[in-house]
mmCIF file of the C-alpha atoms, coordinates in Angstrom:
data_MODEL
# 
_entry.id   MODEL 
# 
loop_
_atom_site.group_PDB 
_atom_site.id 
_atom_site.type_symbol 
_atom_site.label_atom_id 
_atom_site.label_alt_id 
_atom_site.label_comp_id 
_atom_site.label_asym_id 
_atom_site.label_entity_id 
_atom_site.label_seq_id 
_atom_site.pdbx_PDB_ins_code 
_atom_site.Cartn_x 
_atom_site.Cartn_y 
_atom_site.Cartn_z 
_atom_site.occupancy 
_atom_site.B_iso_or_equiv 
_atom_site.pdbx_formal_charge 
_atom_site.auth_seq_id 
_atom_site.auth_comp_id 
_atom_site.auth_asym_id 
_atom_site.auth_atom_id 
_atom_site.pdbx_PDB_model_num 
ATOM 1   C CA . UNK A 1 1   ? 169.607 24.322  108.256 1.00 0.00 ? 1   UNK A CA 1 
ATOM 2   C CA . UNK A 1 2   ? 169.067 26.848  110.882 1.00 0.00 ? 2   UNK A CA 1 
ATOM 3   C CA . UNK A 1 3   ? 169.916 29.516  108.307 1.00 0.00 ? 3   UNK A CA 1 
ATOM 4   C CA . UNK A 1 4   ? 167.962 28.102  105.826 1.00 0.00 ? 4   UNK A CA 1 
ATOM 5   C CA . UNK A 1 5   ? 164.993 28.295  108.091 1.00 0.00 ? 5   UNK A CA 1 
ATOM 6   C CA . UNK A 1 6   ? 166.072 31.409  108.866 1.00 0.00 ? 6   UNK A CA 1 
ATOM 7   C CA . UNK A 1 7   ? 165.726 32.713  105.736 1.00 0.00 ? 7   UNK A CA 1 
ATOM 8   C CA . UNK A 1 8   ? 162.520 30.954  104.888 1.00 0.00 ? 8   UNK A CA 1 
ATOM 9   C CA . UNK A 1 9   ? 161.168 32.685  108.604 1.00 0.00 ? 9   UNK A CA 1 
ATOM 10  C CA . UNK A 1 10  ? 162.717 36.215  106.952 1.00 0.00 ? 10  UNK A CA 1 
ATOM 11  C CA . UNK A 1 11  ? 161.114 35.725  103.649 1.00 0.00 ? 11  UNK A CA 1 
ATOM 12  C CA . UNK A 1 12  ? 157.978 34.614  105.068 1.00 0.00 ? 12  UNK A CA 1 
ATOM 13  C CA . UNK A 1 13  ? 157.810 37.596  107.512 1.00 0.00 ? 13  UNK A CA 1 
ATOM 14  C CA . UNK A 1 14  ? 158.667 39.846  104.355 1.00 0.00 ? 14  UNK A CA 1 
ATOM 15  C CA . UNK A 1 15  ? 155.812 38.569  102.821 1.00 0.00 ? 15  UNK A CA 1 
ATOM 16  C CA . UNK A 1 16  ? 153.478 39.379  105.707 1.00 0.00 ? 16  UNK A CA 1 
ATOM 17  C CA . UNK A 1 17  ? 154.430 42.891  105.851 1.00 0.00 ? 17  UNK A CA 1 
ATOM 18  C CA . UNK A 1 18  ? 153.833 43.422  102.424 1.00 0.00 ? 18  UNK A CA 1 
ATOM 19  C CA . UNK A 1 19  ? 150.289 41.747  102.443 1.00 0.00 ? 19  UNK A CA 1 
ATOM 20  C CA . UNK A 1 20  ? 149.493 43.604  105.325 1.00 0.00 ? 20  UNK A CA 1 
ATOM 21  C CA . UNK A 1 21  ? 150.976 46.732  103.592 1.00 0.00 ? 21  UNK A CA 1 
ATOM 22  C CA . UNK A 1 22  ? 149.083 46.246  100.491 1.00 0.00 ? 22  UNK A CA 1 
ATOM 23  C CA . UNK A 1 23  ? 145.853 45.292  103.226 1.00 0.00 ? 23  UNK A CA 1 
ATOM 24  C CA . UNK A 1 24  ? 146.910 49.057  104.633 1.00 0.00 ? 24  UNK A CA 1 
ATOM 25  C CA . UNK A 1 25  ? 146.863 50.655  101.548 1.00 0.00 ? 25  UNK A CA 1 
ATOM 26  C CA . UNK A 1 26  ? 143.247 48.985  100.530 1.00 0.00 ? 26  UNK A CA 1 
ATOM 27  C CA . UNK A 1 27  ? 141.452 50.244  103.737 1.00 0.00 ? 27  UNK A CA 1 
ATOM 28  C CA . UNK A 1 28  ? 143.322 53.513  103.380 1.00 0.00 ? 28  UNK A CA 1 
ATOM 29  C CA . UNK A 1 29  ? 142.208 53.633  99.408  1.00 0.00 ? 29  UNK A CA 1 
ATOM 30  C CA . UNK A 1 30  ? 138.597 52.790  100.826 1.00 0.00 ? 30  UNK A CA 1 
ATOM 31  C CA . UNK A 1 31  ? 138.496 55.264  103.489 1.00 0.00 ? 31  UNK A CA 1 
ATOM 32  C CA . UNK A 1 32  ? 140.214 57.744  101.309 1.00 0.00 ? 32  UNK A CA 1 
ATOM 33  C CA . UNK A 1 33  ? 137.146 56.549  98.507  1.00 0.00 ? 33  UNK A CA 1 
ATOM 34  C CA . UNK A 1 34  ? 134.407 56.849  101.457 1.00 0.00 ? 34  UNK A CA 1 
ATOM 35  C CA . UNK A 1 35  ? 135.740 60.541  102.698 1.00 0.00 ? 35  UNK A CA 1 
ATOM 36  C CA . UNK A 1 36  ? 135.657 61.874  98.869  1.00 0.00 ? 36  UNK A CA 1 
ATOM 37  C CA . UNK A 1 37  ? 132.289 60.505  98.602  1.00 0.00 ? 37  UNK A CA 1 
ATOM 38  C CA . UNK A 1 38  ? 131.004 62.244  101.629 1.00 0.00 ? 38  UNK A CA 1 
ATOM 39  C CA . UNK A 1 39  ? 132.609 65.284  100.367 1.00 0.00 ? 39  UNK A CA 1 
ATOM 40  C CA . UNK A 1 40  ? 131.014 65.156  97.333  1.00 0.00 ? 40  UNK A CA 1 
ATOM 41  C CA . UNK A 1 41  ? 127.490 64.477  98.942  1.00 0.00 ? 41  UNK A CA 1 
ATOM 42  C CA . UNK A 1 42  ? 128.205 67.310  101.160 1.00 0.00 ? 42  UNK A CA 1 
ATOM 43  C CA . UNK A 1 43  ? 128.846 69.323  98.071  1.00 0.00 ? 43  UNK A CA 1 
ATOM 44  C CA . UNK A 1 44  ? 125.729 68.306  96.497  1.00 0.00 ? 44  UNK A CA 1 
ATOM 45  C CA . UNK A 1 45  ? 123.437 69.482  99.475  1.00 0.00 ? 45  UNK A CA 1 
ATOM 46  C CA . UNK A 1 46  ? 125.157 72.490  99.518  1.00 0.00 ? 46  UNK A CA 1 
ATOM 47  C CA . UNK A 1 47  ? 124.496 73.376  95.558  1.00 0.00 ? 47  UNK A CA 1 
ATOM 48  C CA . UNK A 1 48  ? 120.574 71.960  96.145  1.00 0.00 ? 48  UNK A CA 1 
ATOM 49  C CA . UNK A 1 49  ? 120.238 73.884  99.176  1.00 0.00 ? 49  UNK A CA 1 
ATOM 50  C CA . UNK A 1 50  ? 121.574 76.993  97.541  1.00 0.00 ? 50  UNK A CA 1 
ATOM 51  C CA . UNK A 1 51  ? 119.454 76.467  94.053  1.00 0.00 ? 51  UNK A CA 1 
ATOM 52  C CA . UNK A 1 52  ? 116.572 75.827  96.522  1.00 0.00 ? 52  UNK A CA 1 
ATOM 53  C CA . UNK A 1 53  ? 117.401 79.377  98.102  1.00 0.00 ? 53  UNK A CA 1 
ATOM 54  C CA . UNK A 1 54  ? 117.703 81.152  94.771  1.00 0.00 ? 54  UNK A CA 1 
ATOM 55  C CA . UNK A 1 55  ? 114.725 79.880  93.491  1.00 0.00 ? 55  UNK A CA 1 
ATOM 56  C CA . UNK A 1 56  ? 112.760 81.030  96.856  1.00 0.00 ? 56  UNK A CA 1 
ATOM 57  C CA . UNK A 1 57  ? 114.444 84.122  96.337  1.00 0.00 ? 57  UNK A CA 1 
ATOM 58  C CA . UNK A 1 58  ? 113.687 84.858  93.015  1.00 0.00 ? 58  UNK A CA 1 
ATOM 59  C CA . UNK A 1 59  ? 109.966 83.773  93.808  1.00 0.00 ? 59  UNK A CA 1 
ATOM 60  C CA . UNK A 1 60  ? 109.676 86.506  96.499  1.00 0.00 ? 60  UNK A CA 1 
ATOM 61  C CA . UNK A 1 61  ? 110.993 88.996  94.387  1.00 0.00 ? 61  UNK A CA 1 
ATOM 62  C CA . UNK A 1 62  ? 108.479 88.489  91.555  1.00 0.00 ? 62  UNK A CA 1 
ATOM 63  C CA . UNK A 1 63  ? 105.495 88.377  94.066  1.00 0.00 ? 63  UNK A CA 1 
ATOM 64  C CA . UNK A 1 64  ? 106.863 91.713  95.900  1.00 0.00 ? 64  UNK A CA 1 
ATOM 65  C CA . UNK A 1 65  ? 107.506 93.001  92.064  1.00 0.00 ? 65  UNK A CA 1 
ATOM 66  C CA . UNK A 1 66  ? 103.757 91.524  91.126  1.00 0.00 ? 66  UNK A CA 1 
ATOM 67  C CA . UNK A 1 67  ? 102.468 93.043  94.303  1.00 0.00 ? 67  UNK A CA 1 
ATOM 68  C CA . UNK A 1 68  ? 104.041 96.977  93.688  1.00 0.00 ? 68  UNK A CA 1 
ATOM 69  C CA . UNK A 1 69  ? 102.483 96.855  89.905  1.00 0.00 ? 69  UNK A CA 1 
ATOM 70  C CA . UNK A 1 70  ? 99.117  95.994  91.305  1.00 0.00 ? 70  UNK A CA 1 
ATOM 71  C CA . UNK A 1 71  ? 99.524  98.500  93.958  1.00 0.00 ? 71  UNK A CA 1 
ATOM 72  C CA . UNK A 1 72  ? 100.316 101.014 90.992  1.00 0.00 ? 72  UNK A CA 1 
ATOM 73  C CA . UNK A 1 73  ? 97.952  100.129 88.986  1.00 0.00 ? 73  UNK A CA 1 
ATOM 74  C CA . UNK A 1 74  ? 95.372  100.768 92.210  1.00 0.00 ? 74  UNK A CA 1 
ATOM 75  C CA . UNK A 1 75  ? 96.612  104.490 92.689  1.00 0.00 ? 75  UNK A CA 1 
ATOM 76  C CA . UNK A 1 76  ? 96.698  105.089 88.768  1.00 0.00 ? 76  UNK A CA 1 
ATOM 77  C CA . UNK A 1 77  ? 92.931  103.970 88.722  1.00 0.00 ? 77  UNK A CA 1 
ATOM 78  C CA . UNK A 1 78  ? 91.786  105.546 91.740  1.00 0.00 ? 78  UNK A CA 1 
ATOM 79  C CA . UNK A 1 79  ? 93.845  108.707 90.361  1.00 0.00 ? 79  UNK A CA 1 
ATOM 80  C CA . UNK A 1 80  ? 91.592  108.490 86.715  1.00 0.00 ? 80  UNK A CA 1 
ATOM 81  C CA . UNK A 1 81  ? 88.627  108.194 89.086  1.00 0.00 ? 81  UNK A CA 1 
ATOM 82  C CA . UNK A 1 82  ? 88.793  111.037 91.098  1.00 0.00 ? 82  UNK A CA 1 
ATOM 83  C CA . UNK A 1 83  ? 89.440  113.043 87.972  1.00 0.00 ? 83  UNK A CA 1 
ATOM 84  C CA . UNK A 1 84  ? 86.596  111.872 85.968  1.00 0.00 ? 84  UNK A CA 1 
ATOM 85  C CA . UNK A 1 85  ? 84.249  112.955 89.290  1.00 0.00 ? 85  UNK A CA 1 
ATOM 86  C CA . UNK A 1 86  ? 86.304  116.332 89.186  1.00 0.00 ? 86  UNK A CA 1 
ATOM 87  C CA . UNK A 1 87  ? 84.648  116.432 85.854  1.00 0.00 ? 87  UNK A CA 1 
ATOM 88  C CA . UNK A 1 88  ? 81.427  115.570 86.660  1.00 0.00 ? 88  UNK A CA 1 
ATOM 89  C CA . UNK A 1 89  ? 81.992  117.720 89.056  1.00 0.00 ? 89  UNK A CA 1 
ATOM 90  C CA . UNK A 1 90  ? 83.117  120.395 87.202  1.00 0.00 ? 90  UNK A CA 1 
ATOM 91  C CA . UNK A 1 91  ? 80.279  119.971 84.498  1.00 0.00 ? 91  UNK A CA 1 
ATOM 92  C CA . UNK A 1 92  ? 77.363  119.751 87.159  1.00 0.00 ? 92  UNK A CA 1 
ATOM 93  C CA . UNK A 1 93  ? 78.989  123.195 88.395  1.00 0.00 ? 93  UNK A CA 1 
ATOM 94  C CA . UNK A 1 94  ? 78.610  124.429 84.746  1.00 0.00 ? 94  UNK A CA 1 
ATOM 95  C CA . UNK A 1 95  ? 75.108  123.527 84.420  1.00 0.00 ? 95  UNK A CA 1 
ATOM 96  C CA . UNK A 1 96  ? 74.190  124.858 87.699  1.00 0.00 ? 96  UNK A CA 1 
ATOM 97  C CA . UNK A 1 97  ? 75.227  127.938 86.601  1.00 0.00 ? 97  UNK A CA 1 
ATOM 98  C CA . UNK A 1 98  ? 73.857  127.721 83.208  1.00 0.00 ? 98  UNK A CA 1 
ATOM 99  C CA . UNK A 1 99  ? 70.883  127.122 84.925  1.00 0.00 ? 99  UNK A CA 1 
ATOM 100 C CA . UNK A 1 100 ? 70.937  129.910 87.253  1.00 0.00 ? 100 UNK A CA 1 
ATOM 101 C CA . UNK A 1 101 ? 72.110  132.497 84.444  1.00 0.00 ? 101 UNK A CA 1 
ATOM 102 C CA . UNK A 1 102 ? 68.638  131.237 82.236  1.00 0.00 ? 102 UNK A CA 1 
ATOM 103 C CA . UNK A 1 103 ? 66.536  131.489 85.561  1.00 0.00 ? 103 UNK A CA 1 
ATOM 104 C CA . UNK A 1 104 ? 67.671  134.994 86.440  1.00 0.00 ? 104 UNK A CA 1 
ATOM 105 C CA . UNK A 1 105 ? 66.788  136.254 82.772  1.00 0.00 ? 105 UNK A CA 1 
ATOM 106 C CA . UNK A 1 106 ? 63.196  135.558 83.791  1.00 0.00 ? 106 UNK A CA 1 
ATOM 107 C CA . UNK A 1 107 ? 60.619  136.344 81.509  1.00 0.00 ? 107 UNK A CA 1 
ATOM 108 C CA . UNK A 1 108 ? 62.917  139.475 79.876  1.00 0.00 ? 108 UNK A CA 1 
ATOM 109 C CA . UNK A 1 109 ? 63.516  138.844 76.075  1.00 0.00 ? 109 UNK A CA 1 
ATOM 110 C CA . UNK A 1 110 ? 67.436  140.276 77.023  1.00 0.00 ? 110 UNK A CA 1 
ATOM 111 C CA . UNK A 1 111 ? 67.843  137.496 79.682  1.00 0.00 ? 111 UNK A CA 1 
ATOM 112 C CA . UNK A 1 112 ? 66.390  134.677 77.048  1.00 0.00 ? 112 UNK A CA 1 
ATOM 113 C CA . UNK A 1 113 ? 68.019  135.633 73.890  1.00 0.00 ? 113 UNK A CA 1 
ATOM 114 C CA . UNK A 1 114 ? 71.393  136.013 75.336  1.00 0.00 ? 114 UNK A CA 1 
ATOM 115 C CA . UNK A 1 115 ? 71.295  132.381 76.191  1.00 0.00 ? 115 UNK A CA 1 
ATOM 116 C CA . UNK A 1 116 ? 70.430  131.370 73.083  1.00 0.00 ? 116 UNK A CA 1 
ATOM 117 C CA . UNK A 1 117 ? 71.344  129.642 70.062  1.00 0.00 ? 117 UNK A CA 1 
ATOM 118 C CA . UNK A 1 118 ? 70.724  130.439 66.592  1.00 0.00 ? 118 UNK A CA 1 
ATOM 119 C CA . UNK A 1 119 ? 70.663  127.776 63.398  1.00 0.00 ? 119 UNK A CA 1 
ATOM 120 C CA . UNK A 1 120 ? 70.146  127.995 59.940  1.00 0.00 ? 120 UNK A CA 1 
ATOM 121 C CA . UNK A 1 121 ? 68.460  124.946 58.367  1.00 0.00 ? 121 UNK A CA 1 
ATOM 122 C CA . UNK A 1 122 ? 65.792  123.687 56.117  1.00 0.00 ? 122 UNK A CA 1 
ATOM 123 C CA . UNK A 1 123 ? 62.607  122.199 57.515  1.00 0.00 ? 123 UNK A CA 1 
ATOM 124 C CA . UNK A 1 124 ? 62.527  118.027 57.645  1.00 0.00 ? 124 UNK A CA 1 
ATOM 125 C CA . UNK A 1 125 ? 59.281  117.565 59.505  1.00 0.00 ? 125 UNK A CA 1 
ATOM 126 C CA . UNK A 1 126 ? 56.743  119.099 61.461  1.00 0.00 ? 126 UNK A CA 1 
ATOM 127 C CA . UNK A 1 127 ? 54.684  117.117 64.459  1.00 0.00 ? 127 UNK A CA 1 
ATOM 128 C CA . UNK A 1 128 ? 52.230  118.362 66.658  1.00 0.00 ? 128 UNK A CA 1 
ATOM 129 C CA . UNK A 1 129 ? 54.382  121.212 68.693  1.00 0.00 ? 129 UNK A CA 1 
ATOM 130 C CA . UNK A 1 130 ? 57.764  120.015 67.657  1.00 0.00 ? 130 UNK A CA 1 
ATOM 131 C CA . UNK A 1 131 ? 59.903  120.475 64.358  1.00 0.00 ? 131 UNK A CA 1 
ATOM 132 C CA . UNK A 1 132 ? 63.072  118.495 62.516  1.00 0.00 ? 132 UNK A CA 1 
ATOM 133 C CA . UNK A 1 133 ? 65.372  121.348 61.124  1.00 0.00 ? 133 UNK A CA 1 
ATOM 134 C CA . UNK A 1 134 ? 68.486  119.747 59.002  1.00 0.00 ? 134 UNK A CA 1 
ATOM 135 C CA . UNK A 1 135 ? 71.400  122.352 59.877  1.00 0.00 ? 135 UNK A CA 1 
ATOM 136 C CA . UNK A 1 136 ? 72.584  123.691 56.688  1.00 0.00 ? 136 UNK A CA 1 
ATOM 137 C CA . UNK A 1 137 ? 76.205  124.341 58.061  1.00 0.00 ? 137 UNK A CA 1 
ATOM 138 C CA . UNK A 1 138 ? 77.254  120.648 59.177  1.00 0.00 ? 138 UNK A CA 1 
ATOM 139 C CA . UNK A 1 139 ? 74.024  118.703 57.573  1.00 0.00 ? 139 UNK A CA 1 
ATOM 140 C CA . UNK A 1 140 ? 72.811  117.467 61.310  1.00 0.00 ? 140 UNK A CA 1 
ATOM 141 C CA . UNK A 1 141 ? 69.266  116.960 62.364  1.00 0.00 ? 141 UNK A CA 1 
ATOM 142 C CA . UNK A 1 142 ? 67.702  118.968 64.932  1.00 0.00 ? 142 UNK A CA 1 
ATOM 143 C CA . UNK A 1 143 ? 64.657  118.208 66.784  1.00 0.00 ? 143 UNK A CA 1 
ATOM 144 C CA . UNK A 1 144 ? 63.224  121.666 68.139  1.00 0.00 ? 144 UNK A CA 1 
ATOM 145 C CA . UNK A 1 145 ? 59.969  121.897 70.133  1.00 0.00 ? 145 UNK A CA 1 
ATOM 146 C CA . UNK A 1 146 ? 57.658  124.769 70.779  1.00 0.00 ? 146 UNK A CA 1 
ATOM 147 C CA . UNK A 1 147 ? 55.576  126.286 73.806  1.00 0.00 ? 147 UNK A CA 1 
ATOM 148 C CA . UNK A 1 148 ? 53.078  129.440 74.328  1.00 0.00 ? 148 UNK A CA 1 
ATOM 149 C CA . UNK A 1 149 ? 56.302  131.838 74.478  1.00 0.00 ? 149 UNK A CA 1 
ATOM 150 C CA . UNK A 1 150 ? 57.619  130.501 70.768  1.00 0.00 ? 150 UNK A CA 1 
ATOM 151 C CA . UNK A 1 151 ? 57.570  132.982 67.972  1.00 0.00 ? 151 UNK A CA 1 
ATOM 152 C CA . UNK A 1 152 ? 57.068  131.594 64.497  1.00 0.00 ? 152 UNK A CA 1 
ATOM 153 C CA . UNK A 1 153 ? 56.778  134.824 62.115  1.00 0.00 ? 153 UNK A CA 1 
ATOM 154 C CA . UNK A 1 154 ? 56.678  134.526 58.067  1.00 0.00 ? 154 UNK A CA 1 
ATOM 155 C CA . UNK A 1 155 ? 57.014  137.217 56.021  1.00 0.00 ? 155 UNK A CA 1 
ATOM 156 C CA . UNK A 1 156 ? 56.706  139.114 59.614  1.00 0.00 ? 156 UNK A CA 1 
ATOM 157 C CA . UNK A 1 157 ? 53.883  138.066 59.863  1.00 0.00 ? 157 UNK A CA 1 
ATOM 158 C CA . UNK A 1 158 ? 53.093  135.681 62.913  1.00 0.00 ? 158 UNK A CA 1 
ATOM 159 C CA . UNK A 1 159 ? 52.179  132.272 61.913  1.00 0.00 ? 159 UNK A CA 1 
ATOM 160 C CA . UNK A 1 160 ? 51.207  128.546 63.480  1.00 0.00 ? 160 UNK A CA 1 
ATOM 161 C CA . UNK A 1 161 ? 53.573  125.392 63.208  1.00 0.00 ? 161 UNK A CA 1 
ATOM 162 C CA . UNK A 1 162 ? 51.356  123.643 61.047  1.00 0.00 ? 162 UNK A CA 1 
ATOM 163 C CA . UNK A 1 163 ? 51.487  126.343 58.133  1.00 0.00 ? 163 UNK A CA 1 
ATOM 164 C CA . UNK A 1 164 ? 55.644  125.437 57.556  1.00 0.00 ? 164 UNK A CA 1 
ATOM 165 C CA . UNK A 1 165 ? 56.226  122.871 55.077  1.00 0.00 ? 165 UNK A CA 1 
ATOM 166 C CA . UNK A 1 166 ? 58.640  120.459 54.506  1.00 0.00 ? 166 UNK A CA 1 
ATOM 167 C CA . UNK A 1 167 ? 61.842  122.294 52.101  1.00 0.00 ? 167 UNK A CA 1 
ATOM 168 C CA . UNK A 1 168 ? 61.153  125.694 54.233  1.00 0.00 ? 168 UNK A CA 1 
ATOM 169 C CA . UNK A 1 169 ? 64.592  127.430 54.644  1.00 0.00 ? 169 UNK A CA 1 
ATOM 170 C CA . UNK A 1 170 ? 64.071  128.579 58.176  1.00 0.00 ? 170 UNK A CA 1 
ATOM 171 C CA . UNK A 1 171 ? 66.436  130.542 60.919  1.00 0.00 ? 171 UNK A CA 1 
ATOM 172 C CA . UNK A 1 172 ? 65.663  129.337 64.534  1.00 0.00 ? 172 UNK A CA 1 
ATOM 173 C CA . UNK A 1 173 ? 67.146  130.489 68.056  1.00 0.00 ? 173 UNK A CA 1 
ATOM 174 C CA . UNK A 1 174 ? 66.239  128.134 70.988  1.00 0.00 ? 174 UNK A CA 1 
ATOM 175 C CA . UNK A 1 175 ? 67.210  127.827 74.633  1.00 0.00 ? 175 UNK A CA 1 
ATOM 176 C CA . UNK A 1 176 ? 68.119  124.333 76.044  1.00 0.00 ? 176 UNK A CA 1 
ATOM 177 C CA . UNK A 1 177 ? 65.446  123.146 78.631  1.00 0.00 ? 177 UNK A CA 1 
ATOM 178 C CA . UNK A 1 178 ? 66.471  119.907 80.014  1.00 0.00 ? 178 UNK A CA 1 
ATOM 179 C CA . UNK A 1 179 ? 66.903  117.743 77.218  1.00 0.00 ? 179 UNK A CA 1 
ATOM 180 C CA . UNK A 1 180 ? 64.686  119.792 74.507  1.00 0.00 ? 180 UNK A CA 1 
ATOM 181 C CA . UNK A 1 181 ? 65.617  122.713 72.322  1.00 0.00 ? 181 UNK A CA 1 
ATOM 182 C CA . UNK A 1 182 ? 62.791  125.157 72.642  1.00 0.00 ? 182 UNK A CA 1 
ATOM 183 C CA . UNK A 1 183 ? 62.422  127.469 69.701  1.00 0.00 ? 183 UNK A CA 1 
ATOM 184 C CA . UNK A 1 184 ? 62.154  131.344 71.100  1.00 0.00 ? 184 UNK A CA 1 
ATOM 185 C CA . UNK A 1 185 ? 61.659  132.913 67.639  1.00 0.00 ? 185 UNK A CA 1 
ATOM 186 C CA . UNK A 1 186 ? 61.818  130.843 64.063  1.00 0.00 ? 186 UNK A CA 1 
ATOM 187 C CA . UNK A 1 187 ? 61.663  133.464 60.994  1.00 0.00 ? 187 UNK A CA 1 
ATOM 188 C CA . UNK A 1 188 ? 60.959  131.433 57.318  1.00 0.00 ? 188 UNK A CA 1 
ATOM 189 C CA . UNK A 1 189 ? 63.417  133.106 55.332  1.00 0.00 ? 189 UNK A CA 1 
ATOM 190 C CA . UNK A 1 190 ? 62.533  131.569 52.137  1.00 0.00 ? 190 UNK A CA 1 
ATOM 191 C CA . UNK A 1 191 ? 59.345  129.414 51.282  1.00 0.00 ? 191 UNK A CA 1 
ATOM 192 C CA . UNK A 1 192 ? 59.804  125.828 49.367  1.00 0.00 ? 192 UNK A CA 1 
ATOM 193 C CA . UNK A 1 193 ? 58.528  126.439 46.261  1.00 0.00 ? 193 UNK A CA 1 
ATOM 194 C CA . UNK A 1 194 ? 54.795  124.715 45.108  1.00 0.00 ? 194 UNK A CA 1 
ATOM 195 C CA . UNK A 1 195 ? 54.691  121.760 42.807  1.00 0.00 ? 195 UNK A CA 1 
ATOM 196 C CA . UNK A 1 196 ? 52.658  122.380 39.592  1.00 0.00 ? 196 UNK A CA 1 
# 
């Protein structure tokens, strides 16, 4: 009987040692479970933290890239505006010496004529001291004025504003004056032909 007990006590213990085997093996497959799944959480942070980093990244780039085309833009715009007051510059210049060159040729016929500028034209209009000439070279409307020094001769023969008539093929030089075109000397070179 002793051995039988024996070998109920050996089975028995066998059977311990295996439960507590298997009962090792469980709480190493759950600590084994446990440690991948903090791995894998660790992992995750790391692939958020470094999306989270690109995307900051990538946001600072376009702002800096934003930030060098406005800043380009700027120069290009302060650039165009210091060349279109170079211009003005340049074109107040121009008149001033326009100016100056007119002034200096006084009262001299030489001084007047050489700034002036011839047309050929039919009459449009006549009013009070101004006329409308129609260009006959590119068909555009001129509005010429006169004053005490204006010439108007036909047939050589000085005569007033008020005797052209509308049709009158007429040849004009005028100066610029500010904003008019003063006649200097307007010659009717052919008269518009009466209406029976």
């Amino acid at each position: 009987m002793r051995k039988l007990m024996m070998a109920v006590g050996a089975v028995a213990a066998m059977a311990m040692v295996t439960g507590c085997s298997k009962r090792d093996n469980v709480a190493e497959q759950r600590q084994d479970v446990a440690e991948a799944q903090g791995e894998a959480r660790q992992e995750v942070a790391e692939i958020r933290q470094d999306e989270q980093q690109d995307i900051a990244n990538t946001q600072r780039n376009a702002q800096e890239d934003i930030a060098e085309s406005q800043r380009e833009a700027n120069e290009e715009i302060a650039s165009a505006q210091e060349d279109v007051r170079d211009e003005q510059a340049d074109l107040a210049e121009a008149q001033r010496d326009r100016n100056d060159e007119l002034a200096q040729g006084g009262s001299g016929t030489a001084g007047a004529m050489a700034a002036a500028t011839s047309v050929s034209g039919r009459v449009l209009s006549t009013s009070g001291n101004s006329l409308t000439v129609v260009d006959t070279s590119n068909n555009r409307q001129l509005k010429l004025k006169t004053n005490d020094q204006s010439r108007i001769l036909q047939n050589n023969q000085e005569v007033k504003l008020g005797d052209l008539k509308e049709g009158d093929q007429v040849r004009a030089s005028y100066v610029q004056d500010g904003k008019d075109m003063v006649v200097r000397e307007l010659s009717v070179t052919q008269n518009v032909t009466p209406t029976k």
